[in-house]
C-alpha positions as a Markdown table, in Angstrom:
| # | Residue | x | y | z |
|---|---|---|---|---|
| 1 | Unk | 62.5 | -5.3 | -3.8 |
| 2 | Unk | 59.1 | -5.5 | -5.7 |
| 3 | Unk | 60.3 | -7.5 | -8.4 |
| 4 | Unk | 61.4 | -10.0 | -5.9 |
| 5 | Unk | 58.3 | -10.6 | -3.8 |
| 6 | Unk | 56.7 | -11.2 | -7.5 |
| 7 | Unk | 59.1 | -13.2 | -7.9 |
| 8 | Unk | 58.7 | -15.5 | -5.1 |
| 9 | Unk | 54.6 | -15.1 | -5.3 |
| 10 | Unk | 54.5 | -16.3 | -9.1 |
| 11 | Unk | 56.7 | -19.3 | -7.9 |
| 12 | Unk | 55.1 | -20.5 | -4.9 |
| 13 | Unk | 52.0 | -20.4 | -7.0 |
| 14 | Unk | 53.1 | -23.2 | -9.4 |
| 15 | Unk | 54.9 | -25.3 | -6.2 |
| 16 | Unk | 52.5 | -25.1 | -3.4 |
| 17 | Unk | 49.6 | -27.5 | -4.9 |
| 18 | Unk | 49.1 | -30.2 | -2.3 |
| 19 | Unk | 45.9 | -30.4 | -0.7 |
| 20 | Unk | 42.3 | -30.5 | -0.4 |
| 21 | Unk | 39.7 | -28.3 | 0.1 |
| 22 | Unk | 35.5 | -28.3 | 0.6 |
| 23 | Unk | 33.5 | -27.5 | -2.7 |
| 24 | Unk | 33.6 | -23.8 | -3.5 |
| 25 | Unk | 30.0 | -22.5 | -1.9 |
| 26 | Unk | 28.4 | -20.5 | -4.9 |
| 27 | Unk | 29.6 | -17.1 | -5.8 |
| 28 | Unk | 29.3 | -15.4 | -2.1 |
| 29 | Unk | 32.9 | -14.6 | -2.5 |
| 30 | Unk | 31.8 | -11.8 | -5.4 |
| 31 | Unk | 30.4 | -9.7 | -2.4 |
| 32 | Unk | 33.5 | -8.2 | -1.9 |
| 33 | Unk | 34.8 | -11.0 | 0.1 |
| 34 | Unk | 37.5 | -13.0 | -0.9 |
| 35 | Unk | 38.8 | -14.1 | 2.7 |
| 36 | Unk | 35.9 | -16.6 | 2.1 |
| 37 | Unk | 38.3 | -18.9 | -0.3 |
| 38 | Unk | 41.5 | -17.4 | 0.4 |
| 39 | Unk | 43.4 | -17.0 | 3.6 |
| 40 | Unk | 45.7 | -14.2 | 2.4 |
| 41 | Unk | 42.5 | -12.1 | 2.2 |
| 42 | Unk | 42.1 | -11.5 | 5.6 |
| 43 | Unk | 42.2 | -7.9 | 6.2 |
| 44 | Unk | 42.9 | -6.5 | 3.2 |
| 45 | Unk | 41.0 | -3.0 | 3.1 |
| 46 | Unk | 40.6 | -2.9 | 6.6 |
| 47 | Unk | 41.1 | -0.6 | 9.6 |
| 48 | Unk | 39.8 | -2.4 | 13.0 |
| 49 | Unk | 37.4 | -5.2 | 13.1 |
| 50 | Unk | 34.6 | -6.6 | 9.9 |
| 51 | Unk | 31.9 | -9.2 | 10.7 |
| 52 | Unk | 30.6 | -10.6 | 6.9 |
| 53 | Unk | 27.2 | -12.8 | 7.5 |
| 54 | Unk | 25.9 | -14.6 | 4.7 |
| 55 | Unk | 23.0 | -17.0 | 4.2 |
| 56 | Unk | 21.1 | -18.9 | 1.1 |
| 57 | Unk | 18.1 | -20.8 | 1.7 |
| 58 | Unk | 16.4 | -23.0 | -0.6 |
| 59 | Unk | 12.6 | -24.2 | -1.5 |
| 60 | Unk | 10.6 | -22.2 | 1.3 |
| 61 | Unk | 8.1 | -24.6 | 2.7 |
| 62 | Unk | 9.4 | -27.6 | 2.3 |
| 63 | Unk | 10.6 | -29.7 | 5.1 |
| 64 | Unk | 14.3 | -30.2 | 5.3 |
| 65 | Unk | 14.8 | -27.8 | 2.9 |
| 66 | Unk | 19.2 | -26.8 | 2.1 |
| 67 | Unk | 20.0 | -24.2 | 3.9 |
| 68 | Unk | 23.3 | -22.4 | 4.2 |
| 69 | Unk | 25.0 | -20.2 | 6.8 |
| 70 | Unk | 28.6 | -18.1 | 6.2 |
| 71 | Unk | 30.4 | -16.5 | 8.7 |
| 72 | Unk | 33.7 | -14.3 | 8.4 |
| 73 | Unk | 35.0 | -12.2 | 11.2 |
| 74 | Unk | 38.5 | -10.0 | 10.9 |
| 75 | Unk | 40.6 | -7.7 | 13.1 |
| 76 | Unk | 43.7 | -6.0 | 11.8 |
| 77 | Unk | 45.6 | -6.2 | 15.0 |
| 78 | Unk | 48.8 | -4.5 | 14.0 |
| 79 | Unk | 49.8 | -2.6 | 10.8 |
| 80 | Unk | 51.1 | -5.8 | 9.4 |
| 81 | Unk | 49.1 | -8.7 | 11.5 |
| 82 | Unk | 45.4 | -9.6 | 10.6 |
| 83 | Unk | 43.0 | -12.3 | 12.7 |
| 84 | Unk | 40.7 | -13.9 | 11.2 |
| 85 | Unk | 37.7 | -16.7 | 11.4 |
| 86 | Unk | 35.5 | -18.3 | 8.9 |
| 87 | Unk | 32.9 | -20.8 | 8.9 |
| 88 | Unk | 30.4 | -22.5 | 6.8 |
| 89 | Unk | 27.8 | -24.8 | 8.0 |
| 90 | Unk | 25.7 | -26.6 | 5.6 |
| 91 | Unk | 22.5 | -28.6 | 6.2 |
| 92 | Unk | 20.4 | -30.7 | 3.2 |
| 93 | Unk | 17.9 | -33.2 | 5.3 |
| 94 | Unk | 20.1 | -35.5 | 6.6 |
| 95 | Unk | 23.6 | -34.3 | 5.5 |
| 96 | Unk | 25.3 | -32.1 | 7.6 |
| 97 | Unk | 28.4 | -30.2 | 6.7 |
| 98 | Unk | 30.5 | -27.4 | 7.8 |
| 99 | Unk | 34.1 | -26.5 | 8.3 |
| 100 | Unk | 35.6 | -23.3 | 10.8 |
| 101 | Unk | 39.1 | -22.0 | 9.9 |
| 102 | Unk | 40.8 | -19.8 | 12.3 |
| 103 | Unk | 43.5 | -17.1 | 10.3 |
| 104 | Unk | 46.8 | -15.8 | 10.5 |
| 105 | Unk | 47.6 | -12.9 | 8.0 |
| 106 | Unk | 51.0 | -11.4 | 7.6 |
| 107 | Unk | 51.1 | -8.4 | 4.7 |
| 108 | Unk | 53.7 | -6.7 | 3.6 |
| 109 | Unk | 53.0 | -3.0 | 2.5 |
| 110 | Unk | 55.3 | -1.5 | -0.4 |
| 111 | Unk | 54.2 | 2.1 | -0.2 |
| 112 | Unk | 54.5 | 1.7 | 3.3 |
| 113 | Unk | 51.1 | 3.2 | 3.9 |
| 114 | Unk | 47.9 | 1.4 | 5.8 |
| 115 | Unk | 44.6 | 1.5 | 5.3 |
| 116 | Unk | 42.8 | 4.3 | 7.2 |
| 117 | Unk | 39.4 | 5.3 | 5.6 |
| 118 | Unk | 36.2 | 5.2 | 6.4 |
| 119 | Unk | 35.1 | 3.5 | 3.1 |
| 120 | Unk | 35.1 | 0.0 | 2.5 |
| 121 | Unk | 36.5 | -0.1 | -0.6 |
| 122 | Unk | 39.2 | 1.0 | -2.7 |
| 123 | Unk | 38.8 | 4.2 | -5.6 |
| 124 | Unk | 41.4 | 5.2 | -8.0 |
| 125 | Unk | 43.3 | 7.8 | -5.8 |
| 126 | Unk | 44.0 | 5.3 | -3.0 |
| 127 | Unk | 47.8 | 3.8 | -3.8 |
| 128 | Unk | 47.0 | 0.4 | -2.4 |
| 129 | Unk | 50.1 | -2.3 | -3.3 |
| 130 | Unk | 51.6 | -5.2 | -0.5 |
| 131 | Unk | 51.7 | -9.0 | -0.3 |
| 132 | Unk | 50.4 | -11.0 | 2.0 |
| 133 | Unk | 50.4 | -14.6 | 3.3 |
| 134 | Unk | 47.9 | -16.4 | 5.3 |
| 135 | Unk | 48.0 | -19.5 | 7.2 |
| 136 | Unk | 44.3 | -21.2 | 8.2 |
| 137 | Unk | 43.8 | -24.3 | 10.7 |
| 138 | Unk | 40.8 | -25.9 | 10.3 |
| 139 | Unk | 37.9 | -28.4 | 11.9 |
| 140 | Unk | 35.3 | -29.9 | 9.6 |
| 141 | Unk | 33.1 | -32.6 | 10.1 |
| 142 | Unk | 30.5 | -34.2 | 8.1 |
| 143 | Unk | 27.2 | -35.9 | 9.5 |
| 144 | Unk | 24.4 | -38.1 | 8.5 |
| 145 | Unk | 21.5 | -38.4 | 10.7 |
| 146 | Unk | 19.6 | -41.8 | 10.7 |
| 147 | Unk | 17.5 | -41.6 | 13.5 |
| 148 | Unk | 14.2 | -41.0 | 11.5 |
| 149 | Unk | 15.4 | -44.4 | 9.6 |
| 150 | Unk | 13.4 | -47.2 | 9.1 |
| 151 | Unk | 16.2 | -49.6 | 9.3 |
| 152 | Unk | 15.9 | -52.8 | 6.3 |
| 153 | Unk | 17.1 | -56.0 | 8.0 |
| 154 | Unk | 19.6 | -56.9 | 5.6 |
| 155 | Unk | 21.6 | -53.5 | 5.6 |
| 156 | Unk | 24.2 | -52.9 | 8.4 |
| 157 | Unk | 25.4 | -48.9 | 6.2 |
| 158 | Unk | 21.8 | -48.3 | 8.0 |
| 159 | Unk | 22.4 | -47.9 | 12.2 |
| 160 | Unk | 20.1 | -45.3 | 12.7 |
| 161 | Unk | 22.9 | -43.3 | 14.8 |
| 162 | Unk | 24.0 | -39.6 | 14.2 |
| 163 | Unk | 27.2 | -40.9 | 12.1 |
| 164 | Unk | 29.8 | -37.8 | 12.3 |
| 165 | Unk | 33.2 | -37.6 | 10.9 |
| 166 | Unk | 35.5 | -34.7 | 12.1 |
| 167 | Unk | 38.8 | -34.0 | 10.7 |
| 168 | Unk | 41.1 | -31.1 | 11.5 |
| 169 | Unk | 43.6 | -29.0 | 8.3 |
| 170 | Unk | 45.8 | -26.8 | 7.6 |
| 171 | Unk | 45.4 | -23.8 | 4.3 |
| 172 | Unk | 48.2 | -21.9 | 2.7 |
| 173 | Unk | 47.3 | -18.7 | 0.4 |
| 174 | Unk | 49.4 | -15.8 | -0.9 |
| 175 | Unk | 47.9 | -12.8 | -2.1 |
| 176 | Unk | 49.1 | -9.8 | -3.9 |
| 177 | Unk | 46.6 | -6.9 | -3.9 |
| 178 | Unk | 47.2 | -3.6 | -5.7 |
| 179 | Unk | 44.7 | -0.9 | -6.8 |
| 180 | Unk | 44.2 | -2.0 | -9.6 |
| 181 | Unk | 45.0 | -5.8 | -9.9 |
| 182 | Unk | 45.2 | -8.5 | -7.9 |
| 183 | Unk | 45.8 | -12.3 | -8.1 |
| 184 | Unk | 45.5 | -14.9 | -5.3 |
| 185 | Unk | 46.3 | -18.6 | -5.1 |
| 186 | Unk | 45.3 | -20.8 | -1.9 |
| 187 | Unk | 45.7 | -24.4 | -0.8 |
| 188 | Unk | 42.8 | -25.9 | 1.5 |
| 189 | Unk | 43.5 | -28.6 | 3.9 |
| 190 | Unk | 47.4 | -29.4 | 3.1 |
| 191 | Unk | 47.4 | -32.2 | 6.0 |
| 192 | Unk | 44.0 | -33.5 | 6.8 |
| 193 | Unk | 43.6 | -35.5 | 10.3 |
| 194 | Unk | 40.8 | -37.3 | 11.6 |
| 195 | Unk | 40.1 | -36.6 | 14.9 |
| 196 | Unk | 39.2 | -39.3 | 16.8 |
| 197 | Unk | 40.6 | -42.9 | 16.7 |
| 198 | Unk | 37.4 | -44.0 | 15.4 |
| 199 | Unk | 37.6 | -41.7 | 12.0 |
| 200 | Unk | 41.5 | -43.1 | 11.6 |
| 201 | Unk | 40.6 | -46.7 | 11.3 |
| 202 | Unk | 38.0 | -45.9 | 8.5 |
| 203 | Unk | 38.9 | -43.1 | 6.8 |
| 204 | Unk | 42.8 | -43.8 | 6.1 |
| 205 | Unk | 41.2 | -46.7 | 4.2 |
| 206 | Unk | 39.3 | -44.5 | 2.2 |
| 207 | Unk | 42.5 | -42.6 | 1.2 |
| 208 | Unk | 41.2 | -38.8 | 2.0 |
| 209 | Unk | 45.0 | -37.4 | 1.9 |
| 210 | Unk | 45.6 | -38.0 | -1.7 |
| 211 | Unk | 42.6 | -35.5 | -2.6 |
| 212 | Unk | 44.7 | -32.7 | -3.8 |
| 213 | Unk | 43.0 | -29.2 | -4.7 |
| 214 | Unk | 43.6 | -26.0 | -5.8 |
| 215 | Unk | 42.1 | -22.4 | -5.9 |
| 216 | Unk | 43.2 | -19.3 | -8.5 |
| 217 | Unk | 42.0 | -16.1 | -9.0 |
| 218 | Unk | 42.5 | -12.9 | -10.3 |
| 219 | Unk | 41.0 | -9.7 | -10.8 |
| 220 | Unk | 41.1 | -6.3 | -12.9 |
| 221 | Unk | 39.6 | -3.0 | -11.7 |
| 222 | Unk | 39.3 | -0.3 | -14.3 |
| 223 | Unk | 38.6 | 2.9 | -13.4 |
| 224 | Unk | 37.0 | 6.0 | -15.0 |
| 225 | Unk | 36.4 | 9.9 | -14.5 |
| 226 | Unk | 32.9 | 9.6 | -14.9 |
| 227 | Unk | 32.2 | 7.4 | -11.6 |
| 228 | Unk | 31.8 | 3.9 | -12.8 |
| 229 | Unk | 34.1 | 1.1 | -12.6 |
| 230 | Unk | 34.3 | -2.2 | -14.4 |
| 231 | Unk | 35.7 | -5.3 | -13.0 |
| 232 | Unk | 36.5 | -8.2 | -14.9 |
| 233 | Unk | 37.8 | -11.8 | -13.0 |
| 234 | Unk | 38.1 | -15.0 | -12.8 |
| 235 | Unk | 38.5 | -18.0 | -10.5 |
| 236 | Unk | 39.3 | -21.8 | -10.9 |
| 237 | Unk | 39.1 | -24.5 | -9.1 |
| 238 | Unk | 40.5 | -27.9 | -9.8 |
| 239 | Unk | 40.7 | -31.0 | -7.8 |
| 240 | Unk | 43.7 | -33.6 | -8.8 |
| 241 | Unk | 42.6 | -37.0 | -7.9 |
| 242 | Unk | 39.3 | -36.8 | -9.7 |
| 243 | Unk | 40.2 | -34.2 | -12.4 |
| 244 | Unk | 36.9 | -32.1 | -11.3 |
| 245 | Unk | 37.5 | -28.5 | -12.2 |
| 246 | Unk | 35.2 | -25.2 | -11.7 |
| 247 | Unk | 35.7 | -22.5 | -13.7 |
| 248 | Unk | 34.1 | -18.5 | -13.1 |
| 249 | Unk | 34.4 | -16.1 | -15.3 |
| 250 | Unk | 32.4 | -12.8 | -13.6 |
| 251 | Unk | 31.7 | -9.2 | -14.7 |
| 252 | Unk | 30.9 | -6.4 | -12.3 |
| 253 | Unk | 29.8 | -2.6 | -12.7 |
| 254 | Unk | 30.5 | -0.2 | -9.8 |
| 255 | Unk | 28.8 | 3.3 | -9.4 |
| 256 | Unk | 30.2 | 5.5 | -6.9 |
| 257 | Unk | 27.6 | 7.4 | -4.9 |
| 258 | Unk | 27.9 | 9.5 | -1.4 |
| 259 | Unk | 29.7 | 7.9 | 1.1 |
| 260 | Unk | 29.4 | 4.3 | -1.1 |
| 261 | Unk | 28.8 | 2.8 | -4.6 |
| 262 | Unk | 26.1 | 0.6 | -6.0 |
| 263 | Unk | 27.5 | -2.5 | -8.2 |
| 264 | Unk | 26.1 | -5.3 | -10.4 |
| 265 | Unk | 27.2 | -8.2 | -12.5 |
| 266 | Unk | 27.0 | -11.3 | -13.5 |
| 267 | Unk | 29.0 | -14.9 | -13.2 |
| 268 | Unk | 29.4 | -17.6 | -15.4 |
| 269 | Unk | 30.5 | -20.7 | -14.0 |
| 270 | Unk | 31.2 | -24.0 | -15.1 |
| 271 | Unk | 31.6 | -27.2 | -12.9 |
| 272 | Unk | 32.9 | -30.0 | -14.5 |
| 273 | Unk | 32.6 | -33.6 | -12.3 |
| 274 | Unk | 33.3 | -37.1 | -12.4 |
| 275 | Unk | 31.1 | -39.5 | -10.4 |
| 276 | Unk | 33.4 | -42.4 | -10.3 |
| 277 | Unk | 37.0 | -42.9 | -11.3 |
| 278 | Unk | 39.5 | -45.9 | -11.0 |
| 279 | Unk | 43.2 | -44.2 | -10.5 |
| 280 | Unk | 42.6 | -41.2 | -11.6 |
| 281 | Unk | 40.6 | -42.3 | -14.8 |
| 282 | Unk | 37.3 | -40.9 | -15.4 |
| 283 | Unk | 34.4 | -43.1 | -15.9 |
| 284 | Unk | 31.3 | -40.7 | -16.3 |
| 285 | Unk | 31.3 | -37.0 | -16.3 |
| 286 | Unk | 28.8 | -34.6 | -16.0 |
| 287 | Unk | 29.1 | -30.5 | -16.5 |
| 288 | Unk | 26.9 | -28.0 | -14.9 |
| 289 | Unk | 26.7 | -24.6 | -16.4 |
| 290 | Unk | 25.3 | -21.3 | -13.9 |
| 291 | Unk | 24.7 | -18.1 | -14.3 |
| 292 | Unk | 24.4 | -15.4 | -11.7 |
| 293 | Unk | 23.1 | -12.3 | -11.5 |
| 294 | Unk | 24.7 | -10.4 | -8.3 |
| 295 | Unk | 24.0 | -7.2 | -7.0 |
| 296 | Unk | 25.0 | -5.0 | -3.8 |
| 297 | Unk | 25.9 | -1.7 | -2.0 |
| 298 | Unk | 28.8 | -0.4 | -0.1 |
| 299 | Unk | 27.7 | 2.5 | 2.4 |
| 300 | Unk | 30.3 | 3.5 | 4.0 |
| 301 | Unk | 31.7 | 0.5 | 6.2 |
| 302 | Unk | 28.7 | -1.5 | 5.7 |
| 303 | Unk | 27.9 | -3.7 | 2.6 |
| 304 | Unk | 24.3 | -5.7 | 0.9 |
| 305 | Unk | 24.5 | -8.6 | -1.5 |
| 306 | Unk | 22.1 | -10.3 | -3.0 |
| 307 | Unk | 22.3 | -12.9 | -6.1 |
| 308 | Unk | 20.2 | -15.5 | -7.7 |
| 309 | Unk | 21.7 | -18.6 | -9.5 |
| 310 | Unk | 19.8 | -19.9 | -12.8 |
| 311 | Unk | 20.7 | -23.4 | -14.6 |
| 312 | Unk | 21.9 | -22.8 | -18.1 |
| 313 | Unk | 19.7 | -23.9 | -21.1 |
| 314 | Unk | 22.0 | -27.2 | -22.0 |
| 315 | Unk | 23.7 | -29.2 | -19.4 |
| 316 | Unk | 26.5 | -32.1 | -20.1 |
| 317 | Unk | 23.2 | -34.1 | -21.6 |
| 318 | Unk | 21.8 | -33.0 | -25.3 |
| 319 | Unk | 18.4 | -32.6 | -25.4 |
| 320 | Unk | 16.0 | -32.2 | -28.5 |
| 321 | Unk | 12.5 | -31.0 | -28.5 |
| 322 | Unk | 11.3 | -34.6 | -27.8 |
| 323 | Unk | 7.3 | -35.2 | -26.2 |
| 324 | Unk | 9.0 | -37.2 | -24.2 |
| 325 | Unk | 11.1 | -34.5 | -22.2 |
| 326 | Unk | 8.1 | -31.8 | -22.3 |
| 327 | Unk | 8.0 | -29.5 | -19.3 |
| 328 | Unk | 11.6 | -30.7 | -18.8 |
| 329 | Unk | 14.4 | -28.8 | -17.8 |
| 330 | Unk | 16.9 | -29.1 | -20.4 |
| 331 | Unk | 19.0 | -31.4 | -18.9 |
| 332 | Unk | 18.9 | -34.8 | -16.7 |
| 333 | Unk | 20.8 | -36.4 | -14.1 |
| 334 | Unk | 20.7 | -40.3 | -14.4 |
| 335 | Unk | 23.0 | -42.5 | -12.1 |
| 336 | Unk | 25.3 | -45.0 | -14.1 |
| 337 | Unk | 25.1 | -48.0 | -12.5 |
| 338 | Unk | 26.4 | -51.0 | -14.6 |
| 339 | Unk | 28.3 | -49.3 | -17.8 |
| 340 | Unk | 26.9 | -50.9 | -20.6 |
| 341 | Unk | 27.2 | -49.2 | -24.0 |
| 342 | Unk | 24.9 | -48.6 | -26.7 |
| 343 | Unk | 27.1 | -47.9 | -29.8 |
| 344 | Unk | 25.0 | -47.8 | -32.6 |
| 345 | Unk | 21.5 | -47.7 | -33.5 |
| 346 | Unk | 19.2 | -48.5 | -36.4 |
| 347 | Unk | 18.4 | -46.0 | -39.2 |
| 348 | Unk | 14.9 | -46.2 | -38.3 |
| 349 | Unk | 15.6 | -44.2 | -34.7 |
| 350 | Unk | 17.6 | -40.9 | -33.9 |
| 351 | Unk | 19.3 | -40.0 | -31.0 |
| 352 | Unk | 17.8 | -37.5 | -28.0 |
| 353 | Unk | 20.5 | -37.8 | -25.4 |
| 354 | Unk | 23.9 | -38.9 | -24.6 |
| 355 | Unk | 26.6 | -38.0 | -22.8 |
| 356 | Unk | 30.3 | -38.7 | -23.5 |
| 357 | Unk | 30.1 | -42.6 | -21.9 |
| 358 | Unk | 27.2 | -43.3 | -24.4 |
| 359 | Unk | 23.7 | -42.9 | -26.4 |
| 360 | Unk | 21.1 | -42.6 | -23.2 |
| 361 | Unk | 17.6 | -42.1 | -25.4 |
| 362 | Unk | 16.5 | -43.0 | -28.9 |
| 363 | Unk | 13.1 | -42.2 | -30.4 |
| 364 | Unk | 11.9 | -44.0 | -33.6 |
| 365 | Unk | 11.6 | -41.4 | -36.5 |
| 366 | Unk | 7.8 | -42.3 | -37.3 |
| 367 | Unk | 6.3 | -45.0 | -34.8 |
| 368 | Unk | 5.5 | -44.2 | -31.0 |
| 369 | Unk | 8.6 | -45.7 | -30.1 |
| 370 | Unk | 11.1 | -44.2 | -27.1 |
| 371 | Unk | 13.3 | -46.1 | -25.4 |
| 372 | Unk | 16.3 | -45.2 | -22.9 |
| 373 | Unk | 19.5 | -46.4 | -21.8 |
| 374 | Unk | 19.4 | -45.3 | -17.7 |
| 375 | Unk | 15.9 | -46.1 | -15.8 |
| 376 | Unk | 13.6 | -43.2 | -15.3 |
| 377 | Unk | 11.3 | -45.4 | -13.3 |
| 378 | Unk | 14.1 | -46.1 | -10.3 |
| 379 | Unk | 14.3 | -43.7 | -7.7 |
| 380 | Unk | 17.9 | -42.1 | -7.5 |
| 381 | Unk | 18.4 | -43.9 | -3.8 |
| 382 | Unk | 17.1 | -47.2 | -4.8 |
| 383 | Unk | 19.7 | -47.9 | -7.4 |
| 384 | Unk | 22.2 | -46.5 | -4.2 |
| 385 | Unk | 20.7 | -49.6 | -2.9 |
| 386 | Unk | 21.4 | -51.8 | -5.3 |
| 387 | Unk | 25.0 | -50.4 | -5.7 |
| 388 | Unk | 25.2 | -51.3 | -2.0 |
| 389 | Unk | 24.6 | -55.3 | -2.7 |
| 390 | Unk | 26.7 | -55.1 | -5.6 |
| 391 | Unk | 29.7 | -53.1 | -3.3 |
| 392 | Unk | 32.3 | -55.7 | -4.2 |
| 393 | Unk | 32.2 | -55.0 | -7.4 |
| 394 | Unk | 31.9 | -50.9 | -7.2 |
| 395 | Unk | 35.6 | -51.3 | -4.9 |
| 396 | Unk | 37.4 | -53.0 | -7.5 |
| 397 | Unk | 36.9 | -49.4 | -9.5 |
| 398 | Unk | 37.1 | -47.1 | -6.7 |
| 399 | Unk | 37.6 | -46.7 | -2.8 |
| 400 | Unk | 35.0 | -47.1 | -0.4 |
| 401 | Unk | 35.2 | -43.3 | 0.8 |
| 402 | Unk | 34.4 | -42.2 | -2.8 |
| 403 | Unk | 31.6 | -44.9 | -2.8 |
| 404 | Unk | 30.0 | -43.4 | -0.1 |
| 405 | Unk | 30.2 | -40.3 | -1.1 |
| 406 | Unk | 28.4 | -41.5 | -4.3 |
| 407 | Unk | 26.0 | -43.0 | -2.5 |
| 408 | Unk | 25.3 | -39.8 | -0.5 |
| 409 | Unk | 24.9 | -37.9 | -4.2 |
| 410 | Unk | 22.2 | -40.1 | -5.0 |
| 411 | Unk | 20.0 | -39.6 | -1.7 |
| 412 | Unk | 20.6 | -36.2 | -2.0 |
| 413 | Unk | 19.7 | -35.6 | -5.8 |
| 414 | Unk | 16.7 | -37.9 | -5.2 |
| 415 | Unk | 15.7 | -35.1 | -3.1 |
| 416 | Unk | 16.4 | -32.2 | -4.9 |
| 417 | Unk | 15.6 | -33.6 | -8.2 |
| 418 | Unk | 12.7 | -36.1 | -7.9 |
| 419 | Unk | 10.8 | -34.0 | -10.0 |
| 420 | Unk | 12.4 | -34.1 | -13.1 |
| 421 | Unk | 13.5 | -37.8 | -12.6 |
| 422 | Unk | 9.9 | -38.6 | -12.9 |
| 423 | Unk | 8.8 | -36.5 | -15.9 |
| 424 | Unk | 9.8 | -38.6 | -18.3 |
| 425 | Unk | 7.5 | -41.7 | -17.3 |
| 426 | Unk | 4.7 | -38.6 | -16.4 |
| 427 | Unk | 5.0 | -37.6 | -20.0 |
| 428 | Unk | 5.3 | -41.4 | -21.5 |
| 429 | Unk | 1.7 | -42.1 | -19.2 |
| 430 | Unk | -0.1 | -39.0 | -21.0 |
| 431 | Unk | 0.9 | -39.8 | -24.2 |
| 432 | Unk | -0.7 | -43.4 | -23.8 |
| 433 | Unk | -4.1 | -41.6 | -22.6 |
């Protein structure tokens, strides 16, 4: 019997790839939560009813600052039935994001025994072993508020209306837990509907449905006689239509205490995404590297998590120990906006960046000389404005949804990353003085 539900999970996993899904919000599923992503999760190590509250806020006083909000709630109904509900809401300034999936969660228990502890998690003498499969529906909507706008004459993208888009999915997962390994694969948004007549006219133009996605993970507990526990996993993410994949590799160490544990770790992940594509082919990438440190404690049925995310030292962009780049973060974000190539350089100069589309800085080996391929000077949004009266020319390469959702990138990062943007002509200024 075993070795046919095995069977039929390790084939669904490589047939059931057909949909879409919201980016993966950082690492909160490593708090012993992995309802979060998949569906199949619901209820697993549970007795009654869990409430899972998560938030992550960003650059305290600052106006319009990101701010996060995660929400799961559970209840085991029946031996085999679980209920579930999950939301994430998202705000950065203007943007507005979030998506609420209500759960169904069927499990099918080998050892025909049910959870019925007062812990919240699993030790070695617990004989933990069943399948389950869980079905989401889900509303999302995104949002851009333009009300604060000053509204340029010659723009009609700018109405200075609350523009929302709502759309309502389906998810598929299928989950096989046991106490020692466990591996779950999950589809996110199989069908994807707009919900008003409004969002149909536009967004079936911008060809949403074809944005498949798909979600893997699995996980190793290893026990020992001692009281700690090691847990090794990984999780990947990859997204068909634009080839953008996210990949965590994470370590945790468990200590068992009275009536709880204590746990740390770490994650390594690595996002790898394409800002514009024509048919599937990738025009510019760029890879972003984290690591997390995570921490948390299980006493009895309640639970704490905390993490911090770090960049990594070298991002898609190589970086040498140039004046130009002083005080720099190892890495930059430049927009590509009209894809010319520089292919070779004179002997007299040597390269300080480039990515795999081309050479973005040179420096000359003994004169004052630095020159660079993107624009330093240009604020991330203003060349989203020039994009915008080239827009002709930007659909002939891609659709218009993934055009605006490039656009949005660039008012965002102009946000986030205005700073760094402008170090390089900060650094180029004190040189001359």
């Amino acid at each position: 019997m075993l070795k046919q539900y095995l069977f039929f999970f390790f084939f669904s996993f490589f047939i059931l790839v057909n949909g879409q899904i919201s980016p993966l919000y950082f690492n909160e599923y490593l708090a012993e939560n992995y309802y979060r992503i998949h569906p199949a999760m619901a209820g697993v190590n549970l007795n009654g009813i869990r409430i899972d509250f998560g938030t992550r806020q960003q650059w305290f006083g600052m106006a319009n600052r990101p701010s996060t909000q995660m929400l799961t709630l559970e209840y085991k109904s029946s031996g085999n039935t679980t209920l579930g509900f999950s939301g994430v809401s998202d705000i950065n300034g203007y943007h507005t994001h979030y998506k609420y999936n209500f759960t169904y969660c069927y499990r099918i228990f080998f050892n025909d025994e049910f959870w019925n502890t007062r812990r919240s998690f699993p030790t070695k003498n617990d004989n933990i072993q069943e399948l389950s499969f869980g079905l989401n529906i889900g509303f999302s909507g995104t949002g851009l508020d333009q009300s604060s706008w000053k509204r340029p004459t010659s723009d009609p993208l700018v109405t200075q209306n609350l523009n929302q888009k709502q759309f309502t999915s389906f998810d598929a997962s299928i989950a096989y837990v046991s106490t020692r390994f466990s591996i779950q694969f999950s589809i996110h948004n199989i069908s994807v509907t707009p919900s008003s007549q409004e969002n149909i006219d536009q967004e079936i133009n911008y060809n949403i449905k074809s944005n498949k996605i798909f979600i893997g993970s699995i996980q190793y507990e290893i026990y020992t006689d001692s009281g700690w526990n090691f847990e090794p996993s990984v999780l990947l993410q990859y997204e068909e239509k634009t080839q953008d994949n996210s990949l965590d590799l994470n370590f945790k160490i468990y200590r068992l205490i009275k009536d709880g544990r204590l746990w740390l770790g770490s994650s390594y992940r690595q996002n790898k995404i394409s800002l514009a594509y024509n048919n599937g082919a990738k025009m510019v990438n760029d890879t972003y590297k984290h690591f997390t440190p995570i921490a948390g404690l299980n006493y009895k049925k309640m639970k704490f998590f905390l993490r911090d995310v770090q960049k990594s030292s070298e991002m898609n962009e190589i970086i040498k120990n140039h004046k130009s780049y002083k005080h720099k973060i190892n890495y930059f974000t430049a927009p590509g906006h009209h894809y010319d190539h520089l292919e070779s350089i004179n002997s007299e100069f040597e390269i300080i960046s480039q990515n795999n589309f081309s050479i973005q800085s040179i420096s000359h080996k003994s004169k004052n000389i630095f020159c660079t391929q993107y624009h330093p000077e240009l604020p991330y949004n203003f060349i989203g404005s020039l994009m915008k009266y080239w827009k002709k020319n930007y659909l002939k390469i891609m659709d218009e949804f993934n055009f605006n959702n490039l656009l949005n990138k660039l008012e965002i990062l102009e946000k986030e990353d205005k700073y760094n943007r402008k170090l390089e002509i900060e650094n180029w200024l004190r040189d001359l003085n």
